[in-house]
PDB file of N, CA, C, O and CB in Angstrom:
ATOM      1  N   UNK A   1      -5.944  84.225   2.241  1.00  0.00           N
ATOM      2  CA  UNK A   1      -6.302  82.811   2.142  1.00  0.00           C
ATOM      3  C   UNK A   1      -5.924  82.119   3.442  1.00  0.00           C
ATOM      4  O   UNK A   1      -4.816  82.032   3.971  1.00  0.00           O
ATOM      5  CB  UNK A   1      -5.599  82.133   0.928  1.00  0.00           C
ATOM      6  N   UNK A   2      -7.358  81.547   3.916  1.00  0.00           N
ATOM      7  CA  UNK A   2      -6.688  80.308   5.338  1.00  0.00           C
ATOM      8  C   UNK A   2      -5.248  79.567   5.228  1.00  0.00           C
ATOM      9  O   UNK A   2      -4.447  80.040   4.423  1.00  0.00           O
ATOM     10  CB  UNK A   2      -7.779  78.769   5.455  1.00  0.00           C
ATOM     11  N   UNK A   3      -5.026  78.890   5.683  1.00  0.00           N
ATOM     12  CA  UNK A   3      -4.035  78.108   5.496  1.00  0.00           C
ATOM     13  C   UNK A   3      -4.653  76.901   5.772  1.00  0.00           C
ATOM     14  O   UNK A   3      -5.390  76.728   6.742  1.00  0.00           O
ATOM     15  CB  UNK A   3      -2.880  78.409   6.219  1.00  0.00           C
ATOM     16  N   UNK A   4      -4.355  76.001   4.889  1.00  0.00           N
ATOM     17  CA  UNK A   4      -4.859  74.448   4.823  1.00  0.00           C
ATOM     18  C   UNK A   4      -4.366  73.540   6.074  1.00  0.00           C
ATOM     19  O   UNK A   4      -4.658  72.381   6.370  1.00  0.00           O
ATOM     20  CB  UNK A   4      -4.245  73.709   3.398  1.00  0.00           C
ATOM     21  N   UNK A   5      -3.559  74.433   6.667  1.00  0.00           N
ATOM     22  CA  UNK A   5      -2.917  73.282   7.555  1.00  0.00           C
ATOM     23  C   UNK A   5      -3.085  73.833   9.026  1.00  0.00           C
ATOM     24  O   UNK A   5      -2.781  73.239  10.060  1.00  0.00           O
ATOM     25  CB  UNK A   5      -1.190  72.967   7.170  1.00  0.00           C
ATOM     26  N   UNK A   6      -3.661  75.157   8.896  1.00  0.00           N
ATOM     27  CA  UNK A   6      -3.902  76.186  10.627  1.00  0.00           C
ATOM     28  C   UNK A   6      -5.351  75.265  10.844  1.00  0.00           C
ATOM     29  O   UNK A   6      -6.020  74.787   9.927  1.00  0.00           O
ATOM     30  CB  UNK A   6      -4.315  78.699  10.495  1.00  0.00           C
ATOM     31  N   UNK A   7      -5.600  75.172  12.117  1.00  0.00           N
ATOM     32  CA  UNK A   7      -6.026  74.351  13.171  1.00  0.00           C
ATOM     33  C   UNK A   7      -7.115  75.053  14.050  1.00  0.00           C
ATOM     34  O   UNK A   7      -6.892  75.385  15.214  1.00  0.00           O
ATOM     35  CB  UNK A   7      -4.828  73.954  13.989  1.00  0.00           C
ATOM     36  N   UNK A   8      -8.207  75.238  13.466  1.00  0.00           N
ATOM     37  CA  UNK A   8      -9.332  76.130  13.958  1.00  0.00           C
ATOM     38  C   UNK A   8     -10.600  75.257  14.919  1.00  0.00           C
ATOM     39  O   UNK A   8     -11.502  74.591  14.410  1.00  0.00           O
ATOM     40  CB  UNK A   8     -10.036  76.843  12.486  1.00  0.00           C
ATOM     41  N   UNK A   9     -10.371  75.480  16.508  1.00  0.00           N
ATOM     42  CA  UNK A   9     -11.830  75.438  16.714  1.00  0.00           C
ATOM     43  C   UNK A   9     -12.866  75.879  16.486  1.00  0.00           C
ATOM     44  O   UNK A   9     -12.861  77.039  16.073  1.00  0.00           O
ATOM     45  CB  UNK A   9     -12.050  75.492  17.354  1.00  0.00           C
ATOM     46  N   UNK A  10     -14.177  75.201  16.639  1.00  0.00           N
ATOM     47  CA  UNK A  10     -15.506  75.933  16.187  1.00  0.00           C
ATOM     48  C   UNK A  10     -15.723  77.244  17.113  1.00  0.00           C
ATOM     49  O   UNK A  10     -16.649  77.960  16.733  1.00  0.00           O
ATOM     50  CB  UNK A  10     -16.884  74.866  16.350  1.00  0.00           C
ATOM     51  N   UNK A  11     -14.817  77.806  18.610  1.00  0.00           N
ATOM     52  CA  UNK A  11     -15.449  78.526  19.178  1.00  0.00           C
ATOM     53  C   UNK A  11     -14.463  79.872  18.866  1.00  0.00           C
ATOM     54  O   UNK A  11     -14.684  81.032  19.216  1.00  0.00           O
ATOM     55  CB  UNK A  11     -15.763  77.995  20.579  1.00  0.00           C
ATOM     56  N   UNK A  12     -13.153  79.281  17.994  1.00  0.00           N
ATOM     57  CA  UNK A  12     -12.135  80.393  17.810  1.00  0.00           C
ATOM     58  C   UNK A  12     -12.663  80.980  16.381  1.00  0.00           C
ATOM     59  O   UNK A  12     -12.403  82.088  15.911  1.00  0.00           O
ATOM     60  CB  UNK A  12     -10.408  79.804  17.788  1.00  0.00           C
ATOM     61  N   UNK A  13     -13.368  80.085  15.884  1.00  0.00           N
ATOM     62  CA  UNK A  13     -14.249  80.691  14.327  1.00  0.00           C
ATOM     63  C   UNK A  13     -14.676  81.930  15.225  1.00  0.00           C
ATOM     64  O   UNK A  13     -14.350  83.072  15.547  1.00  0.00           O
ATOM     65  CB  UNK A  13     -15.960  79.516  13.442  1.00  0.00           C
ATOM     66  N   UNK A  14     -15.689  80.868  15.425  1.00  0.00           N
ATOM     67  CA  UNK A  14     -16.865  82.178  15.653  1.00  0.00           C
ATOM     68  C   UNK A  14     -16.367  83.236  16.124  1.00  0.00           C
ATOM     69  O   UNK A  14     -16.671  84.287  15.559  1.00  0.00           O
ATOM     70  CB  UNK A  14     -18.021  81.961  16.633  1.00  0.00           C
ATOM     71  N   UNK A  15     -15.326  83.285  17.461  1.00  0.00           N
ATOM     72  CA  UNK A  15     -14.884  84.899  17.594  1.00  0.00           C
ATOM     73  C   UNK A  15     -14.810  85.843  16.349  1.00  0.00           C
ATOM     74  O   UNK A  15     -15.298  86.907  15.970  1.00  0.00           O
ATOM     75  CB  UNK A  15     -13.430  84.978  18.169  1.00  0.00           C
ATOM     76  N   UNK A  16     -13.381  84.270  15.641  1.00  0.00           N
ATOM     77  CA  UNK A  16     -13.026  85.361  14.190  1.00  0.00           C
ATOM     78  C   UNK A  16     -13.698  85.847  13.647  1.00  0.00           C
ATOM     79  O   UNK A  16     -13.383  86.873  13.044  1.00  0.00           O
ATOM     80  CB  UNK A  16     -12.527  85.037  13.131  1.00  0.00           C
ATOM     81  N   UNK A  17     -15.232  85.219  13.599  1.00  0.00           N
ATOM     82  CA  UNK A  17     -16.032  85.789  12.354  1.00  0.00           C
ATOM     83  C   UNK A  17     -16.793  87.088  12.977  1.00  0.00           C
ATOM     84  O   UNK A  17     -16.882  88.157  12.374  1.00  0.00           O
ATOM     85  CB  UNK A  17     -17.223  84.568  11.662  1.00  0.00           C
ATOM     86  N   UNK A  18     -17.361  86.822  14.349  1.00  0.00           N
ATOM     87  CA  UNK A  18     -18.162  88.383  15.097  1.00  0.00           C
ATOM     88  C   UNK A  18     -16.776  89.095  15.137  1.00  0.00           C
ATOM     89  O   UNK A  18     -17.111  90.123  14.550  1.00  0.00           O
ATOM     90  CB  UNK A  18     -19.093  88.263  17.093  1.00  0.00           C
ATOM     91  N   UNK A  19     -15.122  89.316  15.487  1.00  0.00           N
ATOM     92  CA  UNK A  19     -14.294  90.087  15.149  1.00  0.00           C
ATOM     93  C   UNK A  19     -13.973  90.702  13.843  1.00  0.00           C
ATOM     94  O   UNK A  19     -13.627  91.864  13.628  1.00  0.00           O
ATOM     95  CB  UNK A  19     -13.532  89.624  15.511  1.00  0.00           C
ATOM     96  N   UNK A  20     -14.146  89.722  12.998  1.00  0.00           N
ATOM     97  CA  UNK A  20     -14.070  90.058  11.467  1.00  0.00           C
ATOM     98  C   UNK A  20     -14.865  91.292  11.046  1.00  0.00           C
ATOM     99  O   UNK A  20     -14.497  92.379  10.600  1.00  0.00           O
ATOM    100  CB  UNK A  20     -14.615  88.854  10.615  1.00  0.00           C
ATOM    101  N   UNK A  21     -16.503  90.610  11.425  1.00  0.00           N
ATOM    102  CA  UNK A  21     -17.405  91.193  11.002  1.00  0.00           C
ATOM    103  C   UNK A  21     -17.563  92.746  11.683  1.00  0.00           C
ATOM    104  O   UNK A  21     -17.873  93.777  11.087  1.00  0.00           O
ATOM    105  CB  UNK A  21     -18.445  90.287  11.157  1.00  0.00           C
ATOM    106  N   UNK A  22     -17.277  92.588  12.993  1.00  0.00           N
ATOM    107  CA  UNK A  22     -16.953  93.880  13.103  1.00  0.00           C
ATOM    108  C   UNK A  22     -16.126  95.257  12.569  1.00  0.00           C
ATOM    109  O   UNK A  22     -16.572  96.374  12.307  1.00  0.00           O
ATOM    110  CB  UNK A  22     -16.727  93.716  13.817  1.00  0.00           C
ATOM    111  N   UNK A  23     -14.102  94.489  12.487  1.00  0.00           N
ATOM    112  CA  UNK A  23     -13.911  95.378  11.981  1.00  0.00           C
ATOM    113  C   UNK A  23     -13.425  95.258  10.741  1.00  0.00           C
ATOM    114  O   UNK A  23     -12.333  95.740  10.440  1.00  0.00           O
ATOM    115  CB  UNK A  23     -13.387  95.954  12.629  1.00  0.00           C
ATOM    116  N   UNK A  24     -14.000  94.759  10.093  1.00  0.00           N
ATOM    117  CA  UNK A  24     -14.007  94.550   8.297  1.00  0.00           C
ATOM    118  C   UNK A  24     -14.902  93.844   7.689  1.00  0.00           C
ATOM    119  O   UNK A  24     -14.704  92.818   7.037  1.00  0.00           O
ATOM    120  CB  UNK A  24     -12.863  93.880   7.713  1.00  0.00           C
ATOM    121  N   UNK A  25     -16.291  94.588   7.970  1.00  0.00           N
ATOM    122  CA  UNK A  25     -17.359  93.494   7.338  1.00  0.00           C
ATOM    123  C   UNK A  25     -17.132  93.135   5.941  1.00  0.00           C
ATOM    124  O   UNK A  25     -17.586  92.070   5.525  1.00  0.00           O
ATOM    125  CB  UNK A  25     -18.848  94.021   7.367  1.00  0.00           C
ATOM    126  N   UNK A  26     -16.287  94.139   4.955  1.00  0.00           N
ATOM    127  CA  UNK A  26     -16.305  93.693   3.434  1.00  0.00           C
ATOM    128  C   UNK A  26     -15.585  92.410   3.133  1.00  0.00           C
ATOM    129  O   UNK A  26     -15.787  91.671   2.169  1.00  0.00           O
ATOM    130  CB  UNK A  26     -15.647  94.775   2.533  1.00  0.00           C
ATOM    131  N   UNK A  27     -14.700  92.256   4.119  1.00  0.00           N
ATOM    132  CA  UNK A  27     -13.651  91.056   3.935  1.00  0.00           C
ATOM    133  C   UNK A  27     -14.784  89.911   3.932  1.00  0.00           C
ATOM    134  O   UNK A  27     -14.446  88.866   3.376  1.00  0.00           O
ATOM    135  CB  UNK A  27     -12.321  90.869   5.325  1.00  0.00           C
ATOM    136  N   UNK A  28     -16.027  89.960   4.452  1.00  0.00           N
ATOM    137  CA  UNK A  28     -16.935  88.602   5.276  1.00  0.00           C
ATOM    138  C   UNK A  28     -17.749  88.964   4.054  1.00  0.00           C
ATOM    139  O   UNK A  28     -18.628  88.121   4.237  1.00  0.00           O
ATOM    140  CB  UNK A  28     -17.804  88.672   7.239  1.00  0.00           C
ATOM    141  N   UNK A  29     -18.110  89.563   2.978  1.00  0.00           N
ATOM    142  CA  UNK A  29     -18.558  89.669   2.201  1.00  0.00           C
ATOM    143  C   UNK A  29     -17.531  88.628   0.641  1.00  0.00           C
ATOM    144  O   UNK A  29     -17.940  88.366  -0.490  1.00  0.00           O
ATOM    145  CB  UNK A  29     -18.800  91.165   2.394  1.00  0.00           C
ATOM    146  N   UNK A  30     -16.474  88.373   1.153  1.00  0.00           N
ATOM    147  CA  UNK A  30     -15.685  87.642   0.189  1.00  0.00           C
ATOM    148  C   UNK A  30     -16.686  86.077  -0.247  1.00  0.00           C
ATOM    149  O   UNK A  30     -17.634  85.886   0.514  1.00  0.00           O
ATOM    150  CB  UNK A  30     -14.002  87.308   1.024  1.00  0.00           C
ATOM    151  N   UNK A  31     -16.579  85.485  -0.892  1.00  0.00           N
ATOM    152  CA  UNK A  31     -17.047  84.283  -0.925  1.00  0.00           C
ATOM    153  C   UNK A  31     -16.109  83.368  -0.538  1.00  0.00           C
ATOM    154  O   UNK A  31     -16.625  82.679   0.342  1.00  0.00           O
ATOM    155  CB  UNK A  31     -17.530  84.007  -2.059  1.00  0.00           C
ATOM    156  N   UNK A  32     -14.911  82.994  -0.771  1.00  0.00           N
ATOM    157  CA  UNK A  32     -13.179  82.453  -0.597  1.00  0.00           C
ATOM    158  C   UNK A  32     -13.800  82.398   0.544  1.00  0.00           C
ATOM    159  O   UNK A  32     -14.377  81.379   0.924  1.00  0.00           O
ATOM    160  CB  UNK A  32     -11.505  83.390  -0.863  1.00  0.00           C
ATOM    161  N   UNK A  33     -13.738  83.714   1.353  1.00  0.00           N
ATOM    162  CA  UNK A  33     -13.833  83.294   2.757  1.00  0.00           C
ATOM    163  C   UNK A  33     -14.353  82.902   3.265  1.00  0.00           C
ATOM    164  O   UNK A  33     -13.850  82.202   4.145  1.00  0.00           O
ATOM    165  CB  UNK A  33     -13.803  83.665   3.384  1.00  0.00           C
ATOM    166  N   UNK A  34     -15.880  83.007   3.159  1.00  0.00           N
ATOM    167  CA  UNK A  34     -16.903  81.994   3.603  1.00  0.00           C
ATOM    168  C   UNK A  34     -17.150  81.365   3.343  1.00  0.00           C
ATOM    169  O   UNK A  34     -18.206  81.070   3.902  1.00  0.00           O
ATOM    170  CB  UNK A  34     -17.666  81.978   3.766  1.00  0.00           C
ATOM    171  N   UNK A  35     -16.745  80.431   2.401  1.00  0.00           N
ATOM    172  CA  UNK A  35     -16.763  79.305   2.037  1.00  0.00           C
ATOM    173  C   UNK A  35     -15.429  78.394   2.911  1.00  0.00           C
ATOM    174  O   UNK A  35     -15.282  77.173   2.862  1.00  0.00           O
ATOM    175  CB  UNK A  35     -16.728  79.433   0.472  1.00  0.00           C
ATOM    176  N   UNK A  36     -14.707  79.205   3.554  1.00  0.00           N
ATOM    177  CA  UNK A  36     -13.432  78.604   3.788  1.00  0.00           C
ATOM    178  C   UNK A  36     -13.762  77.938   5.251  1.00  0.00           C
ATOM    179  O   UNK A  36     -13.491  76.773   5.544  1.00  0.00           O
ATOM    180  CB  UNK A  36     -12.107  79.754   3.741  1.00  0.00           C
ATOM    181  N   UNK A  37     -14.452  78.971   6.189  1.00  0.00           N
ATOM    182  CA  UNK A  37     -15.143  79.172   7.175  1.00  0.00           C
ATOM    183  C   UNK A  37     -16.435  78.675   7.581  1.00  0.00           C
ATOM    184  O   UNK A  37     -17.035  78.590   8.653  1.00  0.00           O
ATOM    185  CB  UNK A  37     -15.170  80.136   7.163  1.00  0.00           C
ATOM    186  N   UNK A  38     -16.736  78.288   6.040  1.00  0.00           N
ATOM    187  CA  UNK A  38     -17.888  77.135   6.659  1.00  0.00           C
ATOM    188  C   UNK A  38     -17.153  75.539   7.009  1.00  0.00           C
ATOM    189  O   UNK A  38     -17.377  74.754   7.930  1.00  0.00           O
ATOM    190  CB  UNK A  38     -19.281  76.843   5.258  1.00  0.00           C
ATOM    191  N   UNK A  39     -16.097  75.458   5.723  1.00  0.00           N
ATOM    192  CA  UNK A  39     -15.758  74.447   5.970  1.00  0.00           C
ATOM    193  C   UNK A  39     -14.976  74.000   7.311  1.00  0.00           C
ATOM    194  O   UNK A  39     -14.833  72.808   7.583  1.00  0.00           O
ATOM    195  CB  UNK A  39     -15.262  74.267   5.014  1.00  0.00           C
ATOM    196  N   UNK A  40     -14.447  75.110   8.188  1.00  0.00           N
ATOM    197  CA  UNK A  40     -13.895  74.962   9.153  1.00  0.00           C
ATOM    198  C   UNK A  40     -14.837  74.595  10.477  1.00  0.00           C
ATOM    199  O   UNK A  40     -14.441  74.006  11.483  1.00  0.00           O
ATOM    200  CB  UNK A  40     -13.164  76.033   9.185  1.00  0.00           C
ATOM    201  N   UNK A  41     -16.277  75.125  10.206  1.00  0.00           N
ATOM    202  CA  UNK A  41     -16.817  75.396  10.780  1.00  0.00           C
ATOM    203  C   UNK A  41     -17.667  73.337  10.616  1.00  0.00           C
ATOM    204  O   UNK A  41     -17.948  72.590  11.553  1.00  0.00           O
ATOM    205  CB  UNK A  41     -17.327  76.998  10.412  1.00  0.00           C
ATOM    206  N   UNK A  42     -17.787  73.127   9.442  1.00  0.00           N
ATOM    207  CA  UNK A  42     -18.458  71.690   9.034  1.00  0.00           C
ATOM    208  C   UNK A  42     -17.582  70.665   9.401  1.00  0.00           C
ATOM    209  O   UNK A  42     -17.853  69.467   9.474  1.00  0.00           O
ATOM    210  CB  UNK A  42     -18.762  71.492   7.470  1.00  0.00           C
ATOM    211  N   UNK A  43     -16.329  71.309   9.667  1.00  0.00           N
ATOM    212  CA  UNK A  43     -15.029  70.224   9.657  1.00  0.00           C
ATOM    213  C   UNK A  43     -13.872  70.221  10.369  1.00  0.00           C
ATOM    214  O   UNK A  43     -12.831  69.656  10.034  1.00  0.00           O
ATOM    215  CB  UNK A  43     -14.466  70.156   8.537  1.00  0.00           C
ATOM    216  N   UNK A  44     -14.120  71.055  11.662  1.00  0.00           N
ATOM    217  CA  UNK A  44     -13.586  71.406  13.020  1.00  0.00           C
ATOM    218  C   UNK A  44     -12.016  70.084  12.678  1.00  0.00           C
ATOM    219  O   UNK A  44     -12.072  68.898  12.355  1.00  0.00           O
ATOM    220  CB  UNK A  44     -15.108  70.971  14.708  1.00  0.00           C
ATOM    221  N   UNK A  45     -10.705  71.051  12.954  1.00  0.00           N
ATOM    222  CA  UNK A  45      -9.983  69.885  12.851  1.00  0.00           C
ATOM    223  C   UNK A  45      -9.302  69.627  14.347  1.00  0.00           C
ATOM    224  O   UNK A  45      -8.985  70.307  15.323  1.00  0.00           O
ATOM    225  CB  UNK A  45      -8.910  70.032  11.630  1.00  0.00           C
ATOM    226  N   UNK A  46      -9.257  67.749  13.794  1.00  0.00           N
ATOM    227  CA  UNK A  46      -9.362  66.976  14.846  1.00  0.00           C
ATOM    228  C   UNK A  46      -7.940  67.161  15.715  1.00  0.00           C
ATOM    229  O   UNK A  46      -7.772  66.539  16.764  1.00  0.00           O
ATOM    230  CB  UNK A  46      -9.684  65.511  14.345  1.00  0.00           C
TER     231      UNK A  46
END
């Protein structure tokens, strides 16, 4: 689970997610997570 309070740019997502997806695509298959990751992604914190 993210942490509600870690501090994600939109360009450190995206690594995470082409890193993710590389070496653990099943994890990117979670819903939790992509749902977590959109929101980080919709809601870059300030």
């Amino acid at each position: 689970m993210l942490s509600q309070q870690a501090k994600f740019t939109p360009a450190w997502t995206t690594r995470l997610m082409l890193v993710g997806a590389e070496r653990a695509p099943s994890d990117f298959n979670d819903i939790q997570l992509q749902q977590a990751v959109a929101r980080v992604i919709s809601h870059p914190a300030q």
